[in-house]
Steps between C-alpha positions, in 0.01 A plus 500: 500500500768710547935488431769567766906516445697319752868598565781475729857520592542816268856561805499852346836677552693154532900535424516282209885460638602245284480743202717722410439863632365676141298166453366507879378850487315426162319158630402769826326709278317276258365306879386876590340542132342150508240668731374738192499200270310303815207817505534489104380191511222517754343766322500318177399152582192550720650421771244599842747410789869471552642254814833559574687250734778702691891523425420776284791701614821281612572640803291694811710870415401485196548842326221727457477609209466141388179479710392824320545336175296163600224727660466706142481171320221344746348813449484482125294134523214636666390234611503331869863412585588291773840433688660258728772583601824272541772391684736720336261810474345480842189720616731720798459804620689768274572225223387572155170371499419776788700784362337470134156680455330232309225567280127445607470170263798340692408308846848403679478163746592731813511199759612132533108379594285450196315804440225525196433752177139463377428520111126554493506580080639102453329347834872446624711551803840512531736340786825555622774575741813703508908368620565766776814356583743317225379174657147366557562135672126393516207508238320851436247264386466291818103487625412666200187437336262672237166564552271247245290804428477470130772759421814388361786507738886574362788469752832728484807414696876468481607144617553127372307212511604161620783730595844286662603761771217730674672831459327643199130453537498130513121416375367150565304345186228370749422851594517636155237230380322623826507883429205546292671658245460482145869625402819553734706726353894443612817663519833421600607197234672603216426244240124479378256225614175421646328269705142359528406476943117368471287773376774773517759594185854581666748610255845774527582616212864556469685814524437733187861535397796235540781661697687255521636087349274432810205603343446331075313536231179711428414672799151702535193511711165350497155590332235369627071502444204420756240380357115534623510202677818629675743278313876622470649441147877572455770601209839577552611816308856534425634885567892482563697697233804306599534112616714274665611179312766230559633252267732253554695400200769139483750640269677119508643457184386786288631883466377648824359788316334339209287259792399816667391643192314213432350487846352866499185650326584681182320823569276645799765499751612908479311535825596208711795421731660165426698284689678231299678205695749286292551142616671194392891432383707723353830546415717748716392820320130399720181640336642805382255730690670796447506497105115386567380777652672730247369320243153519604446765736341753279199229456396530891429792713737348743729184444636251735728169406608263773729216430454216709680243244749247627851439323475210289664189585751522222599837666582314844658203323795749427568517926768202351726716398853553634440847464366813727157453325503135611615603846195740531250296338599227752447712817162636397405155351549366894280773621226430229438137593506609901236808387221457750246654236410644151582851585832410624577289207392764285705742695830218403434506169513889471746486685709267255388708186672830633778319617576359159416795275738706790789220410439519087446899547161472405212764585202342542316813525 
């Protein structure tokens, strides 16, 4: 029996552009120092091989020094590491994964044709294939098969399976059920899953680290144990220090703030980046996003409120009047029931709100 990590998608160096600049630098840094924490835990769990997916940097150029710091951390496991790389950290000449000196214990997928690592100590072997261009538009794992020679046979490779467009490594479940293997370990989709093809265990598991409202909740990498018979066990083990949530919150009726409130955990969220979305009727002050993000800010690492309520209907009823509030209420109210979708109507009703706090001399904030 022995355990393996799998990981993926760590897109070291990524922008993190919809943070501010301080708060951008800082998530940089703690994706860089996640690779310490990754060894760290390697070293204390037993862990006897680490499979790593590809995307580990976000882009080709990556810098150097970045490489430098994965290579230490591989280096600290010792134990076998293998890579795929991915479409956005391609295997090209002068790119990162050829510039680094990587440590003995580290094998790097070189070429886009299924090559093997043997693992006498565990009776395993390792296969997998590298991205050498950002695209790879048919299967690395087409005519693949494993050897039924008794050893137990885990695949490595950056692609989707089942995928809808061939551009990324588009694997068919036929051949996956067809491969021999006992595990296929994936890259490429975000969000955590796996799959059973016939004999063979196909699972991604996520990126490590949400970067974006694209990417919720606990985020992590897989843990996984071969037994003597060759069976693959799995556990998902959470490692992000910060996470992505959204909640969506219908302030009809009530103080926008106090339904928020109500609608949010009451601790554990220091760490986490929050969007909030408001919906349902209000009156023309809208959700009062503004005075909710000062009011609860300081609870989240970052905070986000978006107010997608509508006016309510007593609101519009006022378009009546013989006044210049009437007057504009009755233009917009013609362009509302002509709106050809949500985002347009949404767009109307914000529309109306500024307009009306703008005629009072309101700020809405």
């Amino acid at each position: 029996m022995f355990k393996f990590i799998h990981g993926a998608d760590f897109h070291l160096d990524s922008p993190f552009g919809a943070l501010p600049a301080e708060q951008a630098a800082h998530r940089r840094r703690e994706s860089r120092q996640m690779l310490a924490r990754l060894a760290d835990y390697v070293r204390e769990n037993g862990v006897d091989l680490v499979l790593l997916a590809g995307d580990l940097f976000d882009g080709a150029g990556a810098f150097r020094d970045t490489g430098e710091q994965l290579a230490r951390a591989l280096e600290r496991m010792e134990v076998p590491v293998c890579i795929a790389p991915g479409n956005h950290d391609p295997f090209v000449r002068g790119g990162v994964w050829e510039s680094v000196r990587w440590p003995e214990n580290v094998c790097v997928f070189r070429k886009n044709t299924m090559m093997s690592v043997e693992l006498p100590r565990w009776n395993a072997v390792v296969h997998g294939a590298a991205f050498t261009g950002p695209e790879q538009g048919s299967s690395l794992l087409a005519g693949f098969h494993a050897p039924a020679d008794g050893r137990v046979h885990l695949g490595l490779l950056h692609g989707e399976a089942e995928a809808a467009e061939d551009r990324y490594d588009p694997l068919g479940g036929e051949e996956i059920a067809a491969s021999g293997l006992a595990y296929l370990a994936l890259g490429h989709i975000h969000k955590r899953g796996q799959k059973q093809y016939g004999p063979t265990l196909c699972a991604w598991p996520g990126c490590p680290e949400g970067r974006g409202f694209d990417e919720l909740g606990e985020k992590g990498f897989y843990e996984g144990t071969v037994s003597d018979s060759g069976a693959v066990s799995l556990t998902f083990v959470p490692f992000a220090r910060h996470r992505y949530e959204v909640v969506t919150v219908d302030v009809t009726g009530k103080s926008p703030l106090a339904a928020v409130e109500e609608a949010l955990p009451k601790q554990g969220t220091e760490g986490d980046l929050y969007r909030v979305v408001l919906t349902g009727e209000t009156g023309e002050g809208g959700g009062d996003a503004g005075a909710i993000r000062t009011a609860l800010a300081e609870r989240f690492y970052a905070l986000e409120v978006r107010d997608n309520t509508r006016l309510a209907e007593d609101v519009w009823r006022r378009a009546e009047e013989d006044s210049l509030r009437g007057l504009f209420l009755r233009s917009l109210r013609q362009k509302l029931d002509s709106a050809a979708d949500e985002a347009e109507r949404e767009s109307i009703a914000r529309a109306a709100r500024f307009g009306l706090a703008a005629l009072d001399h309101r700020d809405l904030g």
